[in-house]
VOSEVEX-959493 format. One record per residue (C-alpha): residue number from 1; residue in one letter; x, y, z. Coordinates in Angstrom, 1 decimal, padded with zeros to 4 digits. Example, Ala and Ser with C-alpha at 12.3 -4.5 7.8 and 13.67 -1.06 7.14 Angstrom:
<rs>
+-----+------+--------+--------+--------+
: pos : code :     xx :     yy :     zz :
+-----+------+--------+--------+--------+
:   1 :    A :  012.3 : -004.5 :  007.8 :
:   2 :    S :  013.7 : -001.1 :  007.1 :
+-----+------+--------+--------+--------+
</rs>
This chain:
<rs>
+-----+------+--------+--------+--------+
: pos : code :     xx :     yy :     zz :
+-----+------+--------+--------+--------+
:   1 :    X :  007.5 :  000.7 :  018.3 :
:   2 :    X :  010.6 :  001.1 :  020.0 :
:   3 :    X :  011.1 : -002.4 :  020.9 :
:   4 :    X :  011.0 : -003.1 :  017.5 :
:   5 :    X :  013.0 : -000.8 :  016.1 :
:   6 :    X :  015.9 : -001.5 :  018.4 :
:   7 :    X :  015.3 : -005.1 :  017.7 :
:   8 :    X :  016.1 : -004.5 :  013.9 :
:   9 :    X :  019.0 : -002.1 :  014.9 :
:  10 :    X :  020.4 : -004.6 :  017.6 :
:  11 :    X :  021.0 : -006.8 :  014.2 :
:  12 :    X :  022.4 : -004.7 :  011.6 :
:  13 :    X :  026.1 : -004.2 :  010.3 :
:  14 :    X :  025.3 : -000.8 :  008.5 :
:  15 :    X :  024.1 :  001.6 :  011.2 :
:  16 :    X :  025.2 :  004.9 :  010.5 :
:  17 :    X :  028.1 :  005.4 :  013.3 :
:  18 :    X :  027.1 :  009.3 :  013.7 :
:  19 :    X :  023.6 :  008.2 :  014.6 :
:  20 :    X :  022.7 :  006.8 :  018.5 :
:  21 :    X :  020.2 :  004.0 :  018.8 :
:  22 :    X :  018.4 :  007.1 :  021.0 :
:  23 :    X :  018.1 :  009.2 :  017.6 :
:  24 :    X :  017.1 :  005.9 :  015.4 :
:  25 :    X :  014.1 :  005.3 :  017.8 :
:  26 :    X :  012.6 :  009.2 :  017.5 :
:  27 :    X :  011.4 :  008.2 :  014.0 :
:  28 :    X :  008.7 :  009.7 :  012.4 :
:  29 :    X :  006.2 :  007.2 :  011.7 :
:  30 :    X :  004.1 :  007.8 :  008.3 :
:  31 :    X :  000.7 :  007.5 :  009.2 :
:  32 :    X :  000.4 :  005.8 :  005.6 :
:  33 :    X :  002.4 :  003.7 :  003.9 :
:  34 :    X :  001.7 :  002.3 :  000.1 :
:  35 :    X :  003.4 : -000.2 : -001.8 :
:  36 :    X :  003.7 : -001.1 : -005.3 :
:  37 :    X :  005.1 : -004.8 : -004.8 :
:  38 :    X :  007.1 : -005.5 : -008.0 :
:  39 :    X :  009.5 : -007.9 : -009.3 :
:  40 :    X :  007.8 : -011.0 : -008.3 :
:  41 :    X :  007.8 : -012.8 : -011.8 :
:  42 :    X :  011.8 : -011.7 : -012.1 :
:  43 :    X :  012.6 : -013.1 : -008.8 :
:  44 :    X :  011.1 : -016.5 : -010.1 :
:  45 :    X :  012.5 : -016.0 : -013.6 :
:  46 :    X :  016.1 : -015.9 : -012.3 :
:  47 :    X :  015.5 : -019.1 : -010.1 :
:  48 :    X :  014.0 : -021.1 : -013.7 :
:  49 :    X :  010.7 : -021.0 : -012.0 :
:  50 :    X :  006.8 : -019.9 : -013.2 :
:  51 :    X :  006.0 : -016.9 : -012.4 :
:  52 :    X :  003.3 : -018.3 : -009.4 :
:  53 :    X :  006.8 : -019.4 : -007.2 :
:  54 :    X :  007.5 : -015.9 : -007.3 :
:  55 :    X :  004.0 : -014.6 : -006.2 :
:  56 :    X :  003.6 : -017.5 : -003.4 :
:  57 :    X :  007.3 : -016.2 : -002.3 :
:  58 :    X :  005.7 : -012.8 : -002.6 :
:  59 :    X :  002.4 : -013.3 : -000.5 :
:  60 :    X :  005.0 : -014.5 :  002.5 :
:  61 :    X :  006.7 : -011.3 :  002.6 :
:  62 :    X :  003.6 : -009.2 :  002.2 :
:  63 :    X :  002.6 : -010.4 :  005.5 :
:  64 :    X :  005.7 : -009.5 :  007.2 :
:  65 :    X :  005.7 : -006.5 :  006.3 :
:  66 :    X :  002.0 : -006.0 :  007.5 :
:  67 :    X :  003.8 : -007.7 :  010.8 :
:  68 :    X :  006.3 : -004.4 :  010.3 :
:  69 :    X :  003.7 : -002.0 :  009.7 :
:  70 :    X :  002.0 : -003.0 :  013.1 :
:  71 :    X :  004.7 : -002.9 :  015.3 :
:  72 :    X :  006.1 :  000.3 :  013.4 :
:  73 :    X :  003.0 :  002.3 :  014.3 :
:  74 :    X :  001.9 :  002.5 :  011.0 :
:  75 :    X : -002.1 :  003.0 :  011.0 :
:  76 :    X : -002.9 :  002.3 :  007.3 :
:  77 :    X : -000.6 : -000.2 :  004.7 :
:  78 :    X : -001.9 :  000.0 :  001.1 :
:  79 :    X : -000.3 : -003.0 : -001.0 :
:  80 :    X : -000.8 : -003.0 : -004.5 :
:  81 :    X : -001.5 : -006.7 : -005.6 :
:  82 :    X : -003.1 : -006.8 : -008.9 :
:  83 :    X : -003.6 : -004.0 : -011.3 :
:  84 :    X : -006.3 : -003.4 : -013.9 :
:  85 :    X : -003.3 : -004.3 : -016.7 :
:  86 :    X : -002.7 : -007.2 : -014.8 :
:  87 :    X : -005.7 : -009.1 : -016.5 :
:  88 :    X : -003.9 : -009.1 : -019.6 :
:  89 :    X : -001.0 : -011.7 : -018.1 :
:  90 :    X : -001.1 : -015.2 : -019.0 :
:  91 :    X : -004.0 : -016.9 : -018.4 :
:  92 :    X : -002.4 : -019.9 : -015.9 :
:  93 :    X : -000.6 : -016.8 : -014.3 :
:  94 :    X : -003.8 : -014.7 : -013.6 :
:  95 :    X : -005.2 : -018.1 : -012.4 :
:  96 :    X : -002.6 : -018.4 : -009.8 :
:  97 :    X : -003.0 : -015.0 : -008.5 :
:  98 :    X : -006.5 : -015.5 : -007.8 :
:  99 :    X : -005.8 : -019.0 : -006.1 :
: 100 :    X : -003.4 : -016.8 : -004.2 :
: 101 :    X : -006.5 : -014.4 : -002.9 :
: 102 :    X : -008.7 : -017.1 : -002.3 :
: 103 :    X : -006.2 : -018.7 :  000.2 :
: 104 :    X : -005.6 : -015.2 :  002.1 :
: 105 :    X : -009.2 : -014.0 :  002.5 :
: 106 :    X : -010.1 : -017.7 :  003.6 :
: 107 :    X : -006.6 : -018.3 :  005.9 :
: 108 :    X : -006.1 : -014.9 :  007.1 :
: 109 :    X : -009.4 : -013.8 :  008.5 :
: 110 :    X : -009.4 : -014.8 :  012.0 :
: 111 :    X : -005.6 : -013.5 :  012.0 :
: 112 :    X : -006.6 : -010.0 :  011.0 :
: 113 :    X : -009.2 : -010.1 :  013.8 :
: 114 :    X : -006.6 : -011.2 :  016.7 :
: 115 :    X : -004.2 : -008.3 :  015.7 :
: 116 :    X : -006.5 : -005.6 :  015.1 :
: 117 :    X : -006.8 : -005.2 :  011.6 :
: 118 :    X : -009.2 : -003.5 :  009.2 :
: 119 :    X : -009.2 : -004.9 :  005.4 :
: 120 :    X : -010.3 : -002.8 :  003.0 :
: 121 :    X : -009.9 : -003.8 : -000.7 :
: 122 :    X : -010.3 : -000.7 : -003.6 :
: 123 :    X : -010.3 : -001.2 : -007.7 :
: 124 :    X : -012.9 : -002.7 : -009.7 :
: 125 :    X : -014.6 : -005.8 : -008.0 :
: 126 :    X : -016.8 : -006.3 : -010.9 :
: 127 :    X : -014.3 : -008.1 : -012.7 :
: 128 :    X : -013.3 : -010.6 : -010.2 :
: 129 :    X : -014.3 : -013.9 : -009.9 :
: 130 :    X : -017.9 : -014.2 : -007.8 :
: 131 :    X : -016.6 : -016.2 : -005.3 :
: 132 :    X : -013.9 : -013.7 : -004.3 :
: 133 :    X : -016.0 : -010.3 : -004.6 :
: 134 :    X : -018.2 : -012.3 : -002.2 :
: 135 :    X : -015.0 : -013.1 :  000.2 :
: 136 :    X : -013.7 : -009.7 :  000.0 :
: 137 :    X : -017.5 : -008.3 :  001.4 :
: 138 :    X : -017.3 : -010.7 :  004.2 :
: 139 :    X : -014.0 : -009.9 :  005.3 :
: 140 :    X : -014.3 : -006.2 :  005.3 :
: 141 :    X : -017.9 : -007.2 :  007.4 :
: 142 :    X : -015.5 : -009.3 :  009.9 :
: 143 :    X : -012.7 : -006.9 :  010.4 :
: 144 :    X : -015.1 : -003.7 :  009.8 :
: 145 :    X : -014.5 : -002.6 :  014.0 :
: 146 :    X : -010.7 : -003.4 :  013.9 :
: 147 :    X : -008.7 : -000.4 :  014.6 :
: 148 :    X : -004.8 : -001.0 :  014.7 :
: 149 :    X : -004.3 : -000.9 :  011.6 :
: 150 :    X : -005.9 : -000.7 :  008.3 :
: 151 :    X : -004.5 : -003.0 :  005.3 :
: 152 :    X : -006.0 : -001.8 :  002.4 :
: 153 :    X : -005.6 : -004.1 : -000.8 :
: 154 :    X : -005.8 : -002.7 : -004.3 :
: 155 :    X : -006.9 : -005.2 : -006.4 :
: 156 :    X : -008.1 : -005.5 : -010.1 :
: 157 :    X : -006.9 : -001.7 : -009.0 :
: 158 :    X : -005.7 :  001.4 : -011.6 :
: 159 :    X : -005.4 :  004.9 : -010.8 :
: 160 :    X : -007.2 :  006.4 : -013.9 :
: 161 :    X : -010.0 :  003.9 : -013.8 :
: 162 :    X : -010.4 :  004.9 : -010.4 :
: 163 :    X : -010.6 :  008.9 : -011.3 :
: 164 :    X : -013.1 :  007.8 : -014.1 :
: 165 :    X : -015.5 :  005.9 : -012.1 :
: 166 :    X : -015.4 :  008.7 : -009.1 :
: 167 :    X : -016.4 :  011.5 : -011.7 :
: 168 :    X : -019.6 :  009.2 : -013.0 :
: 169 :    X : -020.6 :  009.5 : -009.6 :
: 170 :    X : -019.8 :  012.7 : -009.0 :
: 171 :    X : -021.6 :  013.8 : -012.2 :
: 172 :    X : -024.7 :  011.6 : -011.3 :
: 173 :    X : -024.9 :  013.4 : -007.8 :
: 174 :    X : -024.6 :  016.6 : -009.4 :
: 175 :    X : -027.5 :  016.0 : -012.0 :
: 176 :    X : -029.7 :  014.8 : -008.7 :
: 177 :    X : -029.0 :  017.5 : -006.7 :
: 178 :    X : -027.9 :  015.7 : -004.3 :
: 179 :    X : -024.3 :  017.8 : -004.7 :
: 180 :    X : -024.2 :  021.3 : -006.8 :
: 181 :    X : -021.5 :  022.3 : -008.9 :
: 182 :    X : -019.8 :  025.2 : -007.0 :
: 183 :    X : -020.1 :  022.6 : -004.1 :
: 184 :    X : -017.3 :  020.4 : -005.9 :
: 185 :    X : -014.2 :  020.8 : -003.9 :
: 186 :    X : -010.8 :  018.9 : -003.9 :
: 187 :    X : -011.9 :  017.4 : -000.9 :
: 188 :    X : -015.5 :  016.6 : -002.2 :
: 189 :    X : -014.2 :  014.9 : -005.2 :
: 190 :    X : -011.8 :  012.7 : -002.9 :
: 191 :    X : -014.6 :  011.4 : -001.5 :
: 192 :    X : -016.4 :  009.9 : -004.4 :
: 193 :    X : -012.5 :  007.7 : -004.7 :
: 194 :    X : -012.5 :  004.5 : -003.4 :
: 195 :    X : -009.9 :  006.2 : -000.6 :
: 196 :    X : -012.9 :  008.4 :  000.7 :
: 197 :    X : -012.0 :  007.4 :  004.7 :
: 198 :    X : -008.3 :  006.8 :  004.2 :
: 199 :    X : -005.5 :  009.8 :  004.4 :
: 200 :    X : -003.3 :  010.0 :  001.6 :
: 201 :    X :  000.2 :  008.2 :  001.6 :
: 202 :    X :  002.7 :  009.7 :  003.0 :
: 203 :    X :  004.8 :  007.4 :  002.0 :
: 204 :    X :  005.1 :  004.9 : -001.3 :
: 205 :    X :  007.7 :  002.3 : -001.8 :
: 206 :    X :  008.2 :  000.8 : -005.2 :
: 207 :    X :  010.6 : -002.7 : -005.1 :
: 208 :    X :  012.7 : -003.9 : -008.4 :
: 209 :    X :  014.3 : -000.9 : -009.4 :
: 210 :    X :  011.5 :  000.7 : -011.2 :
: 211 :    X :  010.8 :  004.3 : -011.1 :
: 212 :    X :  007.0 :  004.8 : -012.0 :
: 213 :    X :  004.1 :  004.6 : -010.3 :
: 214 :    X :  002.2 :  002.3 : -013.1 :
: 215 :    X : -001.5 :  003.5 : -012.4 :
: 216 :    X : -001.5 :  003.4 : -008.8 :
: 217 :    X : -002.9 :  005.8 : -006.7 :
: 218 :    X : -002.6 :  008.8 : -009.4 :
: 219 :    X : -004.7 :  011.5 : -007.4 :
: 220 :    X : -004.1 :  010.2 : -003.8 :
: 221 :    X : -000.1 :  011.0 : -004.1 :
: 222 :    X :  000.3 :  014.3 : -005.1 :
: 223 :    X :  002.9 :  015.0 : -002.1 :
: 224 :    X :  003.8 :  011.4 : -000.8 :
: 225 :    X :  007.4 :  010.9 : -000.8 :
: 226 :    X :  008.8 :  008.2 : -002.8 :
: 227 :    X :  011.3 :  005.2 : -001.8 :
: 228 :    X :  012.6 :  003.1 : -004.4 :
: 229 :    X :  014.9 : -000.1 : -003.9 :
: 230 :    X :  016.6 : -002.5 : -006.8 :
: 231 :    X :  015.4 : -005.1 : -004.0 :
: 232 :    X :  012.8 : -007.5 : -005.6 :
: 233 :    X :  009.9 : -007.8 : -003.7 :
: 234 :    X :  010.0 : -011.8 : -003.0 :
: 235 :    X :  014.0 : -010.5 : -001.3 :
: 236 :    X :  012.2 : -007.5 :  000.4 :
: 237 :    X :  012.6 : -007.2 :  004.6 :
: 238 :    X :  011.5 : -005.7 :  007.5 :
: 239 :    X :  015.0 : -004.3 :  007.7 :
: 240 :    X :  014.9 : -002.6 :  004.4 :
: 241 :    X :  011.0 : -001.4 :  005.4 :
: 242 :    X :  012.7 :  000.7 :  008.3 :
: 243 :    X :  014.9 :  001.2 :  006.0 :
: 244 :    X :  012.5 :  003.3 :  004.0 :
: 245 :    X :  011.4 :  004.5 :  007.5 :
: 246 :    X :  014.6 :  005.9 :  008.1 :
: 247 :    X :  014.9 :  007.3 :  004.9 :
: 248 :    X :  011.1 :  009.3 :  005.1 :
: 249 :    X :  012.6 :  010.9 :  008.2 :
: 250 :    X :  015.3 :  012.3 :  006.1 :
: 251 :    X :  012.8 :  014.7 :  003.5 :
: 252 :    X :  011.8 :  018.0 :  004.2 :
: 253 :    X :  007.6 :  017.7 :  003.9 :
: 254 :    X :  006.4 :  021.5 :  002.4 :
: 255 :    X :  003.4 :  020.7 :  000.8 :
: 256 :    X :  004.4 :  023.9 : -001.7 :
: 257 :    X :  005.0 :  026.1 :  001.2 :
: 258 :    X :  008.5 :  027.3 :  002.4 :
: 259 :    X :  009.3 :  026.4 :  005.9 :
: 260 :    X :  010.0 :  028.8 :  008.5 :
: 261 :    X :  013.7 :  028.6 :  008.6 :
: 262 :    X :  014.5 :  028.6 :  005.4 :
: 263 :    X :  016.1 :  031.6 :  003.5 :
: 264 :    X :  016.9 :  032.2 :  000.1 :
: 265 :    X :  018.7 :  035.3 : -001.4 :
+-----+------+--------+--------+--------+
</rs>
């Protein structure tokens, strides 16, 4: 991490001059890191392209900033890349997206493996194309020992569907007796989400200068901090990712309690 991190300061033109390069590299690392990658189809509208320019433009930086999350320390990078509202886009649109997960699950694989990286995808794989619920099972099989980092992709993904479909379990369990109702904990509910082994963010970043989190993740970030940027995602950079770095190191994290120090008449 901190040959990285001075590698991205070593090039900037707006470090803060009360700030050393020996304070920038003591950051606090999130353990995990979610992302709501928005503005794609903007980015392509403004250039009098289709939408799909802006989503290949858009895969490219995704994997830089996994490339950022590695070297950063980050253990576990959640990118949303297709919602459950997304199916009601254009057809030729929704087309390209999925032409666009073909290519990674079949190019990437052997990539993930090399660096150390665990793919796990969450949402509703019953509504994707065969072919790609079948690639998405054979490269969680591939990458299931990897341990660096874990890249979890939320596809055909929405927060309330997710809740829904984890208390149909729940309830099933509990009329089997395989769980009993004072047993059902907020910690035993978490477990029936499709985030069961993963920590909650700490951190989310939203691109395009939205300020909502549009279905994602709705139980899992109770107390993640929130970074939003005007950027577009297809203009989003490892500089502005430590950027949002930086910028988690600046919040005070109380999870409802006070802190020690703090007094208040």
């Amino acid at each position: 991490m901190l040959k990285f991190i001075k590698s991205i300061f070593s090039k900037r033109n707006k470090l803060d001059p009360s700030q050393s390069l020996n304070d920038m590299v003591q950051l606090m690392v999130p353990q995990h890191v979610a992302i709501v990658m928005d503005g794609n189809s903007r980015w392509a509208h403004l250039r009098e392209q289709k939408p799909a320019f802006g989503h290949q433009k858009g895969a490219m930086v995704a994997k830089q900033i996994v490339e950022a999350a590695l070297e950063a320390g980050v253990q576990y990078l959640t990118l949303y890349a297709f919602s459950s509202e997304n199916w009601s886009r254009p057809e030729d649109e929704v087309y390209e997206l999925m032409v666009l997960m073909r290519t990674y699950l079949t190019s990437e694989v052997d990539k993930l493996i090399t660096n150390d990286i665990r793919l796990k995808v969450i949402g509703s794989r019953q509504k994707l194309p065969q072919d790609i619920h079948q690639l998405i099972e054979v490269v969680e099989k591939k990458t299931a020992h990897c341990q660096r980092l874990t890249l979890i992709m939320a596809i055909s993904y929405g927060g309330r569907e997710e809740i829904v479909r984890a208390i149909k379990a729940l309830g099933s369990d509990i009329k089997n007796g395989i769980i009993e109702l004072d047993e059902v904990t907020e910690a035993a509910f978490a477990s029936y989400l499709d985030t069961a082994d993963v920590p909650d963010p700490d951190l989310i970043i939203r691109t395009s200068g939205e300020h909502r989190l549009s279905n994602f993740l709705c139980w899992q970030v109770a107390y993640s901090e929130f970074y939003f940027t005007q950027t577009l995602w297809p203009d989003f950079s490892k500089n502005e990712f430590i950027d949002a770095l930086i910028d988690f190191n600046k919040r005070s994290r109380r999870f409802g309690q006070r802190l020690a120090h703090e007094k208040f008449a």
